[in-house]
N, C-alpha and C positions, 0 to 999 in steps of 0.2 A: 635578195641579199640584204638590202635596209630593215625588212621585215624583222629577218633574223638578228640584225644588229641590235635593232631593238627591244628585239624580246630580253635579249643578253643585258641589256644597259635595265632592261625594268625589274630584271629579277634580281640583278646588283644592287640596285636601289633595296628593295623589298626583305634582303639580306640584311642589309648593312640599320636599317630600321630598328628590323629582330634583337640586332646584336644591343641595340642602344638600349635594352631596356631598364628600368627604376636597379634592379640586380646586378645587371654588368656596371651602370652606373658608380653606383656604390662601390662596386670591388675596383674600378678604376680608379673613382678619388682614395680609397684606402693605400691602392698599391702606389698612389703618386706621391705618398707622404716623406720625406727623406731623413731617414736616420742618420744619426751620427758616429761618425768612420771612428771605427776601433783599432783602425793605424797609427804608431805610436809619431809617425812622420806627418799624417797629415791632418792640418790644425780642425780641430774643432768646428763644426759648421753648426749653427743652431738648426734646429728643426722649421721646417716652413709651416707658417701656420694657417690652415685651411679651416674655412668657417663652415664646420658643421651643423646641420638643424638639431638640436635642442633631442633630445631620445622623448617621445612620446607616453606617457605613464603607462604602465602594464595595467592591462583590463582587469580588471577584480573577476572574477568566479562569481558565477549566480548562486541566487541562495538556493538552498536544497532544502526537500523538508523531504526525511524517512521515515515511514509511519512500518515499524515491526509487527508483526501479527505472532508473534512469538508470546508465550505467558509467561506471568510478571513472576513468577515463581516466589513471592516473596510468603504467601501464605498458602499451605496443605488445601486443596481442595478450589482454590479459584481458579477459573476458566479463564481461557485464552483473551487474548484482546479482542481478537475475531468475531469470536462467540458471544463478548461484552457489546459489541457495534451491533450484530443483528440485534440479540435483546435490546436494544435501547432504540433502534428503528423501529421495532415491531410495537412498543409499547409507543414511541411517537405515533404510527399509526391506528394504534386504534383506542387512542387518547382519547377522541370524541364518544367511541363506545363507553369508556369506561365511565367518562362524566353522565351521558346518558341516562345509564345501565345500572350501575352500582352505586350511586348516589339517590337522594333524596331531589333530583333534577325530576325524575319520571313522575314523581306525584305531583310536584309544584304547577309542574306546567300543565297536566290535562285540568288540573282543579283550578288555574287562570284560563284556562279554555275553557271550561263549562260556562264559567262569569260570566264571559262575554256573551258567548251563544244564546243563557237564560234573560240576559239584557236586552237582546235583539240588537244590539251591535255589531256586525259582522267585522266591520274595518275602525273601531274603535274599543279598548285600545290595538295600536296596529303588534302584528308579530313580534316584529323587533323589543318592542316596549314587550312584549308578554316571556318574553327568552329570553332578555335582560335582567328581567326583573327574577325569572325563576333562575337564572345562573347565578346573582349575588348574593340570593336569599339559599343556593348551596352553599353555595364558598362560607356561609352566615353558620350554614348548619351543622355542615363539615369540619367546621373548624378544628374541634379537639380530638378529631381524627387524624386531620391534616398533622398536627401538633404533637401525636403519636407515632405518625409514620416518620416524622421529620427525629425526634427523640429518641426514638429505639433501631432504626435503618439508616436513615440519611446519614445522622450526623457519625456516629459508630463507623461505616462505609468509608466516608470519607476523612476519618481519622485514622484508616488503618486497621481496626479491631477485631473487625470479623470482615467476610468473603462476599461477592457480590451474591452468591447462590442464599445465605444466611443471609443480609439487606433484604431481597427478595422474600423468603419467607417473614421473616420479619414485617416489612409493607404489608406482606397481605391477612395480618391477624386481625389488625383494628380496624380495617375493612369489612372481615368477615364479619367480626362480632356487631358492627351497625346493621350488617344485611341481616343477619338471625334474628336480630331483637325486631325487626320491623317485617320480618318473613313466616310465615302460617305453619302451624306444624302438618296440616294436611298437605300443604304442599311439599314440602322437604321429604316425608314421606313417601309423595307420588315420585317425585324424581329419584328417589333411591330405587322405589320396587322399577323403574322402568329402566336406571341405567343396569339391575343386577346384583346393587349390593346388599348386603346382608345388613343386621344389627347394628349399625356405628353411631359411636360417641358424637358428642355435637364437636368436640375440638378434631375429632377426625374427620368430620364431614369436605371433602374435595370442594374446589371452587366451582367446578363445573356440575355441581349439584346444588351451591349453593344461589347461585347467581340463576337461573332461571328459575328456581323456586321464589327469588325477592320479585324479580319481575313481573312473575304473573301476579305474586304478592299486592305490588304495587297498585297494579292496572286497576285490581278486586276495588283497595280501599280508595282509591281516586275516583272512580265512578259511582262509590257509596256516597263518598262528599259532591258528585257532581249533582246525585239524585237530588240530594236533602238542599241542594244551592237552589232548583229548577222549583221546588215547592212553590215557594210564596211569589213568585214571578209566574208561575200557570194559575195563582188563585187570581189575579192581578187580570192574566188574561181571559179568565173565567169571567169576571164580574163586568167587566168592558163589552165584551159581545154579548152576555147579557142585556146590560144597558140600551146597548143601541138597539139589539134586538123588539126593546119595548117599546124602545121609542120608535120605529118604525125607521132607523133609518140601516138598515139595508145593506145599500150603496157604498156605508163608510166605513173601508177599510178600518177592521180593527186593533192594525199594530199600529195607525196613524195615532192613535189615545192614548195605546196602553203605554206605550216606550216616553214618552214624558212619567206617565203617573210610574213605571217601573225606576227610571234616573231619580225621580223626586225620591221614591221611597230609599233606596241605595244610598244616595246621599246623607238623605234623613239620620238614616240607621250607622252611619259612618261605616258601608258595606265596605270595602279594602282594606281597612284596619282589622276588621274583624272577620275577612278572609284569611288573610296575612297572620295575622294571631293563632285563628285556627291552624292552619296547616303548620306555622310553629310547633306549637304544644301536641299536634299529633305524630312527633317523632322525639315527644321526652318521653323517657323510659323512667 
């Protein structure tokens, strides 16, 4: 009997808890507030005034950002936004190809790599300084290409004028015309009879004919200039193990000799200037 009494007295409790909550609260101080009788007999009582907390500021709205995939319809022939985001990922990706590949990057660098190797330098100068030096001396060379692409696509594009698929072709004329002027007509040739096509105009020539014709283009004339670098540093090593050959000694390493008397001559000759110049002027037209 106590057991049960008390079960009754806890769940009373546990009730009456419930009832108290922040909600009933509220609707209790609201409903205790006492208006003023609308009997013409009984006088006026003012309102009792009950100190309410201050209303809390309404949360603002996050900010939203909608990004539509719908196209911009404002000009005949441009492509969706959609279709704008992948192009513009894809050429982010293979951004490093293009500096590569269709610049004057692919000659500079093997033809500062020959230097070094004909120098007997393997870790001076180091890589970085060698990819450095050939990336600025693109950007050097490229320039009034860059300055065409930026004059007849970019700016045009971004004013409005023409469509991204027109920017596009646009970019890729003055690109081409650098690649042809420094690419072998034997090659252009092979890549035509291999991909299929017939007789074309040099302005019709596809990119994907024109672009591994410069490439191989490239690799030909930077190994002609690496030959003609390697000359006077193998006569350098010719006359050294001579030398010691006569003199009987044998024993002594002969890059231990030549690689001073190779930095003196380089030096001498003010050889980096007159690398650096070379490869200049072997991409004026």
């Amino acid at each position: 009997m106590i057991r049960r009494l008390f079960l009754v007295l806890f769940a009373a409790v546990l009730w009456t808890c419930a009832a108290l909550t922040p909600a009933a609260l509220a609707q209790t101080t609201t409903s205790s507030v006492i208006t003023p009788s609308t009997s013409a007999s009984a006088p006026a009582i003012a309102p009792a005034t009950v100190p309410i907390a201050a209303a809390a500021p309404a949360k603002a709205d996050p900010f939203k950002l909608n990004i539509g995939l719908e196209g911009t319809g404002g000009q005949s022939g441009e492509v969706s936004v959609a279709i704008q985001i992948v192009i513009v990922m894809t050429l982010l990706s293979v951004a490093p190809s293009i500096v590569l590949l269709m610049t004057s990057f692919t000659r500079i660098v093997i033809v500062l790599g020959f230097v070094r190797t004909a120098l007997g330098t393997p870790s001076a100068p180091s890589n970085q300084i060698i990819v450095g030096l050939s990336l600025f001396l693109t950007f050097f060379l490229m320039g009034p290409v860059i300055d065409r692409v930026n004059s007849e696509a970019l700016r045009p594009y971004l004013d409005g004028k023409i469509t991204s698929v027109q920017a596009l072709d646009n970019a890729a004329q003055p690109l081409k015309q650098f690649m042809l002027k420094q690419t072998r007509t034997r090659d252009i040739e092979y890549f035509l009879e291999l991909g299929g096509f017939g007789p074309t105009a040099i302005k019709d020539l596809p990119m994907r004919v024109v672009i591994p014709a410069f490439v191989i283009s490239e690799l030909q004339t930077a190994f002609q200039m690496g030959f003609l670098l390697f000359l006077p540093f193998l006569v350098i090593d010719f006359l050294v193990s001579s030398v010691l050959m006569a003199l009987g000694m044998m024993m002594m390493p002969p890059t231990t000799v030549a690689l001073p008397l190779k930095l003196l001559l380089f030096v001498l000759v003010d050889g980096w200037h007159l690398v650096v110049r070379s490869l200049v002027q072997s991409f004026a037209v």
